[in-house]
Wavefront OBJ file of the C-alpha trace (Angstrom):
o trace
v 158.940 158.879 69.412
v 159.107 155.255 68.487
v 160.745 152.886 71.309
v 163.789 150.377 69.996
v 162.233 147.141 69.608
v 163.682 144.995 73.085
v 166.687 143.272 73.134
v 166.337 139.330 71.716
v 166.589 137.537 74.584
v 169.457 134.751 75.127
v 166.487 131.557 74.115
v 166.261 133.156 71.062
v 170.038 134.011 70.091
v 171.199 130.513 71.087
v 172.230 128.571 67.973
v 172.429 125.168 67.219
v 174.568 125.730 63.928
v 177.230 127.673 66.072
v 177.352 125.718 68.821
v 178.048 122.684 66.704
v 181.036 125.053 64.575
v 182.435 126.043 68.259
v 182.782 122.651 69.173
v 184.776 121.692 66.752
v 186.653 124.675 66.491
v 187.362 125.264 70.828
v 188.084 121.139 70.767
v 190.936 121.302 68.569
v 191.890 124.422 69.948
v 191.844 121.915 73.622
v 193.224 119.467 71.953
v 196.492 121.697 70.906
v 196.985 123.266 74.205
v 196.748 120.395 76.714
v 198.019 117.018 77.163
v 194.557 115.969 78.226
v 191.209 116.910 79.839
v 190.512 114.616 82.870
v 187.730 114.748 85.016
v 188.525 112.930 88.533
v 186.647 110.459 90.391
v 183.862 109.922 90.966
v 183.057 111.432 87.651
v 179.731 113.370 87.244
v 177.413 113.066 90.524
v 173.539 111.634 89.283
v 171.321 114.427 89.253
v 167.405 114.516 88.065
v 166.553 115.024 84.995
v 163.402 116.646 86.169
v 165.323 119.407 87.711
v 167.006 122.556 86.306
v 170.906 122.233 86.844
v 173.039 124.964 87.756
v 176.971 124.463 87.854
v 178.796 127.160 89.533
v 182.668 126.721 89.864
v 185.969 128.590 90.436
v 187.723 131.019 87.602
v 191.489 129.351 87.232
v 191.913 130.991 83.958
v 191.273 132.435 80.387
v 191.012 128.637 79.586
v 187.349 128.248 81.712
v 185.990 130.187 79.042
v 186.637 127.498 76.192
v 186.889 124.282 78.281
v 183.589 124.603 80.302
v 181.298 124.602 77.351
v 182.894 121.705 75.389
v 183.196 119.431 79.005
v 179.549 120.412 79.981
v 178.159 119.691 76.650
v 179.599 116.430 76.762
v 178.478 115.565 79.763
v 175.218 116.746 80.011
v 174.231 116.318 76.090
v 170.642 116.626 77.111
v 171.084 120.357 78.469
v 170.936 123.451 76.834
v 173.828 125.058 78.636
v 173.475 129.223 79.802
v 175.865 131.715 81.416
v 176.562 135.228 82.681
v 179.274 137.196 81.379
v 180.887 140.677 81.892
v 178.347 142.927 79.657
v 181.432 144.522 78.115
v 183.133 141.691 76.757
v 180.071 140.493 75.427
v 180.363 143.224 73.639
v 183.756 143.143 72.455
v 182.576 139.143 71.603
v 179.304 139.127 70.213
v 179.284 135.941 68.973
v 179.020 134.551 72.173
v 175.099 135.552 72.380
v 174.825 132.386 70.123
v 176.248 130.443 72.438
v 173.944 130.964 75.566
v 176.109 133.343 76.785
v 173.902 136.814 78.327
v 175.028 140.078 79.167
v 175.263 141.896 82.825
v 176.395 145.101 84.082
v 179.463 144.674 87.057
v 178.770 146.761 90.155
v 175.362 147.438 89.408
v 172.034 147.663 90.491
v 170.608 147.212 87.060
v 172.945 144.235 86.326
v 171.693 142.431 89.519
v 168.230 143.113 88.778
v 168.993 141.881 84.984
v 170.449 138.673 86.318
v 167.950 137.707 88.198
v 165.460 138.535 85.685
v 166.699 136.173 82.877
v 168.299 133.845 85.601
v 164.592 132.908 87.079
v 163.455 132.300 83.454
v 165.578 130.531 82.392
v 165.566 128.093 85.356
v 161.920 127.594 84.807
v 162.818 125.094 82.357
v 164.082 121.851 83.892
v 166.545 121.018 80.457
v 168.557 124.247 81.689
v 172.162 124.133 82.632
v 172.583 127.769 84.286
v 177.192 127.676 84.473
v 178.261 130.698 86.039
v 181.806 131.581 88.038
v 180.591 133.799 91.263
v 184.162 134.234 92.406
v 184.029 137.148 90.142
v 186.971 137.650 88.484
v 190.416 135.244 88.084
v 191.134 133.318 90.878
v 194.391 131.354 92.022
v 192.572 128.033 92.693
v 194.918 127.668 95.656
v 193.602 130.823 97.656
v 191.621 130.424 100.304
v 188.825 131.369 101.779
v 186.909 130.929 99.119
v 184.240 133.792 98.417
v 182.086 134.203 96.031
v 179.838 137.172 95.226
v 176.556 137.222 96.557
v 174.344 137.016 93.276
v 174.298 132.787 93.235
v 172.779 132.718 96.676
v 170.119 135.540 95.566
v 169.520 133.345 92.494
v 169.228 129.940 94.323
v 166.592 131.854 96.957
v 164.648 133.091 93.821
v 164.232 129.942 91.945
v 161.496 127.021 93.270
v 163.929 124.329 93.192
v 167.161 123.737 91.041
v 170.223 121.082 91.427
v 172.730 123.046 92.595
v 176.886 121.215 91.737
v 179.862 122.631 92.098
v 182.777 122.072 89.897
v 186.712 122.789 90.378
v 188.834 123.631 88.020
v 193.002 123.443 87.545
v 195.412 123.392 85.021
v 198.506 122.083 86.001
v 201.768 120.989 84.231
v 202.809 117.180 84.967
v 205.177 115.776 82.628
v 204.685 116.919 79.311
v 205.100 120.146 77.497
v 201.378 121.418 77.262
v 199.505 121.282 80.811
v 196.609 118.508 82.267
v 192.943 120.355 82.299
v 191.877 119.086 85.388
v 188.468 118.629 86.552
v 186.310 117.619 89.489
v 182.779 117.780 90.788
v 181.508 117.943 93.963
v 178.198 117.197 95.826
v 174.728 117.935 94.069
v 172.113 119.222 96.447
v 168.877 120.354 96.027
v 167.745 124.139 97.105
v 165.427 126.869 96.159
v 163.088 128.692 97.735
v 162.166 126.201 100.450
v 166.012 125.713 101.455
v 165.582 126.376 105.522
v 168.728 128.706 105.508
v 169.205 132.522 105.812
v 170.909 134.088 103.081
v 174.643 134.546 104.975
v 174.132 130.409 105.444
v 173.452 129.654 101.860
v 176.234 131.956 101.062
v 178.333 129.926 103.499
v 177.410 126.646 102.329
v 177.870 126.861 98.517
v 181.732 128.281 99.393
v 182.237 125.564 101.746
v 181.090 122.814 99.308
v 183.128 124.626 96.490
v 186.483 125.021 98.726
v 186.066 121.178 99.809
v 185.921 120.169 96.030
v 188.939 122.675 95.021
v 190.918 121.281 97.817
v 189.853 117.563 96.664
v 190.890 117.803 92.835
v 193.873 119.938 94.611
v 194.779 116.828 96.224
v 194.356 114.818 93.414
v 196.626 117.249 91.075
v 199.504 116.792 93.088
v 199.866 113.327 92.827
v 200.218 113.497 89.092
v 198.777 110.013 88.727
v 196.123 109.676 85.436
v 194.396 107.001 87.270
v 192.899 109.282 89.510
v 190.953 110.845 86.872
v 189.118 109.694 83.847
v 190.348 111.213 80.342
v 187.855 112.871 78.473
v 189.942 113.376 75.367
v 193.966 113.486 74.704
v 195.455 116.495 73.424
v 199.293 116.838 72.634
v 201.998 115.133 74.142
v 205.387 115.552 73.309
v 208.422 118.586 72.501
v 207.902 118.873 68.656
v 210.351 119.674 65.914
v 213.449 118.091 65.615
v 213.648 115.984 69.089
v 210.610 114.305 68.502
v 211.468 113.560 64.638
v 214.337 111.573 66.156
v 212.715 109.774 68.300
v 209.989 108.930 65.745
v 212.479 107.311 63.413
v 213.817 105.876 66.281
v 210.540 103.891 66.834
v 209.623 103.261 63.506
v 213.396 101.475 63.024
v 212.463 99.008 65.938
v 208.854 98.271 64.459
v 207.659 99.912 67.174
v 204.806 102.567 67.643
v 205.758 105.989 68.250
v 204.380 107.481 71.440
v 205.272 111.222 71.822
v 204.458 111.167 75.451
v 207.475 112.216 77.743
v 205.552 108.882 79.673
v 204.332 106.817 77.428
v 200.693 105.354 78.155
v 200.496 101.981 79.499
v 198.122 99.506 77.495
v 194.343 99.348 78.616
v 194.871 95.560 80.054
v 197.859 96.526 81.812
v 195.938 99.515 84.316
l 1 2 3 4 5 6 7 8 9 10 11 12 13 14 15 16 17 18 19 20 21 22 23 24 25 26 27 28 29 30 31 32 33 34 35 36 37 38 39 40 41 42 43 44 45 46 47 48 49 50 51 52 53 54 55 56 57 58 59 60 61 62 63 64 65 66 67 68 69 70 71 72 73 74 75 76 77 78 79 80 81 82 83 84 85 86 87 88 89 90 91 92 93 94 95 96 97 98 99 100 101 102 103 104 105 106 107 108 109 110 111 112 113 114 115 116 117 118 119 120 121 122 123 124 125 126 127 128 129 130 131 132 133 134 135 136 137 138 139 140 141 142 143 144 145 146 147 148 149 150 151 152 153 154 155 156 157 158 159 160 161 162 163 164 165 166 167 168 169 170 171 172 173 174 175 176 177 178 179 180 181 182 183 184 185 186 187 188 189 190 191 192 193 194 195 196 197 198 199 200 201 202 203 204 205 206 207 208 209 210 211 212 213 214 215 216 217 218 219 220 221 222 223 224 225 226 227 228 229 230 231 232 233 234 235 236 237 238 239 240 241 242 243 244 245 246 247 248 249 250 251 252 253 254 255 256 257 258 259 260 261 262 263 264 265 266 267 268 269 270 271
């Protein structure tokens, strides 16, 4: 009996020609559903380009799925950005092999094994950008403790060294319509294999360092103040239809720019 040939692995699916379609097509689809995507101070923590990176970060929401590609792409154009995802929607969503997405098995020994497997591979290559969500499922990003599923740790302990960042995600509404995407980073450290700490105390210290950047961009969230946060691209602003008609004419009567915003953007000079 002839064996099926093995499955192509997620290297060789990855596609430049989608991933440039995607991000056009999950920008605008950004760009329609928020007010803006803002990433909060500091912005993105230096890390070496010498090193494999791998960004692990809370699950707010459907959302995560399209906004962490396009905001890791952008800021880390250099990487060539891999995930996990739940075997059965990949699946359901094949397409998603092209974009570095891979396949694993929930509640299984297999799956573990399988994640591991292509993890370690993958993270032999220092241009990697291994983006993963260990809280395992949807999360309110105000519940706490955090706790994430043991498999990051396992990969961390398996890999010889690798930047390890964590990134928090919320999106709350502030004044307009459509909802602020709302990101933050926290500390990059170095681990691997040659980390001093037990497995419980790695496990410890990556929910620690994710809960204390949650609870930072939390902070930051509530104040609803944009300059707290850098914009990474506008999306829409205003109610639509008839309302804003009005007040367009409005503006254009008066010589006068129409701003859709429910708060209009101050000037550049005047921040």
């Amino acid at each position: 009996m002839s064996r099926s040939p093995p499955e192509p692995t997620p290297e060789a699916l990855r596609s430049a020609t989608w991933l440039r379609f995607f991000r056009i097509v999950l920008r605008r689809r950004l760009q329609r559903s928020f007010h803006a995507v803002r990433l909060a101070a500091p912005g993105v923590p230096d890390v070496s380009d010498a090193l494999p990176l791998i960004v692990y970060l809370n699950h707010a929401s459907w959302w995560d799925g399209a906004l962490v590609p396009i905001v890791l792409d952008l800021l880390f154009p250099a990487r060539r950005v891999f995930g996990p995802i739940d075997a059965d929607a990949l699946r359901r969503y094949r397409f998603m092999r092209r974009l570095g997405y891979f396949g694993v098995e929930r509640d299984s020994y297999a799956g573990a094994a399988n994640f591991l497997r292509v993890g370690r591979r993958l993270l032999a290559e220092r241009d990697t950008l291994f983006c993963l969500t260990p809280e395992g499922g949807f999360t309110d990003p105000r519940v706490r403790p955090v706790r994430l599923l043991p498999g990051l740790a396992s990969l961390i302990a398996a890999v010889p060294r690798a930047t390890v960042l964590p990134m928090a995600l919320e999106y709350p509404f502030w004044t307009e319509s459509t909802p602020e995407a709302l990101i933050a980073f926290g500390d990059a450290t170095v681990m691997g294999r040659a980390t001093p700490l037990a497995a419980k105390d790695l496990q410890a210290r990556l929910e620690d360092d994710l809960s204390r950047t949650m609870d930072r961009l939390a902070r930051d969230a509530t104040t609803h103040d944009p300059e707290r946060f850098d914009e990474l691209f506008v999306g829409s602003a205003g109610v639509g239809g008839v309302y804003d008609l009005g007040r367009r004419m409005r503006s254009w009567s008066r010589g006068r720019r129409f701003d859709a915003s429910h708060l209009p953007r101050r000037p550049a000079d005047e921040r």
